[in-house]
Legacy VTK file of the C-alpha trace (Angstrom):
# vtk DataFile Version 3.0
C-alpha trace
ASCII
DATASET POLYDATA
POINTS 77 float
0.000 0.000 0.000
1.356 3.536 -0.715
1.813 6.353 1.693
2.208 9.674 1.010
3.417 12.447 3.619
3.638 16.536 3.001
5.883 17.619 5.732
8.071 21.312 6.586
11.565 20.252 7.270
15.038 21.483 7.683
17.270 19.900 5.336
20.464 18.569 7.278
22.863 16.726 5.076
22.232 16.748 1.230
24.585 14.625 -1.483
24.228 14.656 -5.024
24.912 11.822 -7.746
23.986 11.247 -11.424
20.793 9.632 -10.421
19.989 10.864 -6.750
19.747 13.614 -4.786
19.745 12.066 -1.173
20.063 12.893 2.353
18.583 13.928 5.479
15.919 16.015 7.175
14.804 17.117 10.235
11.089 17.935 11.445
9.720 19.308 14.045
5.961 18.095 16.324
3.817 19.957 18.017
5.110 18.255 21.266
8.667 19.737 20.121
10.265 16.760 19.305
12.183 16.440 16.444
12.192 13.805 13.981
15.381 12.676 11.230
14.701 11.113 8.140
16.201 10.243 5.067
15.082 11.904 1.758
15.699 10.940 -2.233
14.923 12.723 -5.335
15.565 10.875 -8.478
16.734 12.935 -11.801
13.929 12.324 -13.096
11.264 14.224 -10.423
13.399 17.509 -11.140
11.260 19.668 -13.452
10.860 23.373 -13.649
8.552 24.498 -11.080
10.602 22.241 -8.322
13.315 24.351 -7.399
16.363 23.237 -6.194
17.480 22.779 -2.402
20.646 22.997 -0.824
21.556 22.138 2.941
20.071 24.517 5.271
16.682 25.346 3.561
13.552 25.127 4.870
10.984 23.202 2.868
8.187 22.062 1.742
8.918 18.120 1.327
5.889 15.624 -0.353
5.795 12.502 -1.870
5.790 8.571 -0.943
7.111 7.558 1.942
8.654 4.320 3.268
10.025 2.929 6.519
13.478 1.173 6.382
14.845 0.067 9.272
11.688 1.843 10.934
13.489 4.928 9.836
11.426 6.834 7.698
12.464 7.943 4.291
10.540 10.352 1.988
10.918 9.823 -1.981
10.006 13.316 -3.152
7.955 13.252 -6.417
LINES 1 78
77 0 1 2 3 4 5 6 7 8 9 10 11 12 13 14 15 16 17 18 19 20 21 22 23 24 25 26 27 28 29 30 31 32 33 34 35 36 37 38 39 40 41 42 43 44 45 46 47 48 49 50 51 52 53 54 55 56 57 58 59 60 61 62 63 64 65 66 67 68 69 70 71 72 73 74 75 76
């Protein structure tokens, strides 16, 4: 079954390859406890009206998500 998840996150850790973008974010709850998880853009999910992000933004993050190692992880579509 597939997931999806809209979230507001800090973006912690960011690497680039010729497939991927990958790395990590950080969100905050109500109760003030933050949250870490991993997230992955492919190439291909790049288009015009997604700008780019680089460590230290603050953004909008949706798409599927997935639990590895019950560590989340957010594929951003």
């Amino acid at each position: 079954m597939t997931s999806t998840l809209t979230v507001i996150a800090l973006i912690n850790r960011l690497r680039v390859s010729d497939k991927t973008v990958y790395g990590d974010a950080v969100y905050r709850e109500k109760t003030s406890e933050n949250h870490t998880f991993n997230i992955k853009q492919f190439i291909n999910a790049r288009h015009e009206y997604n700008e780019e992000f680089f460590e230290g933004d603050l953004v909008l993050l949706g798409g599927k998500f997935t639990l590895e190692t019950e560590k989340l992880m957010v594929r951003i579509c």
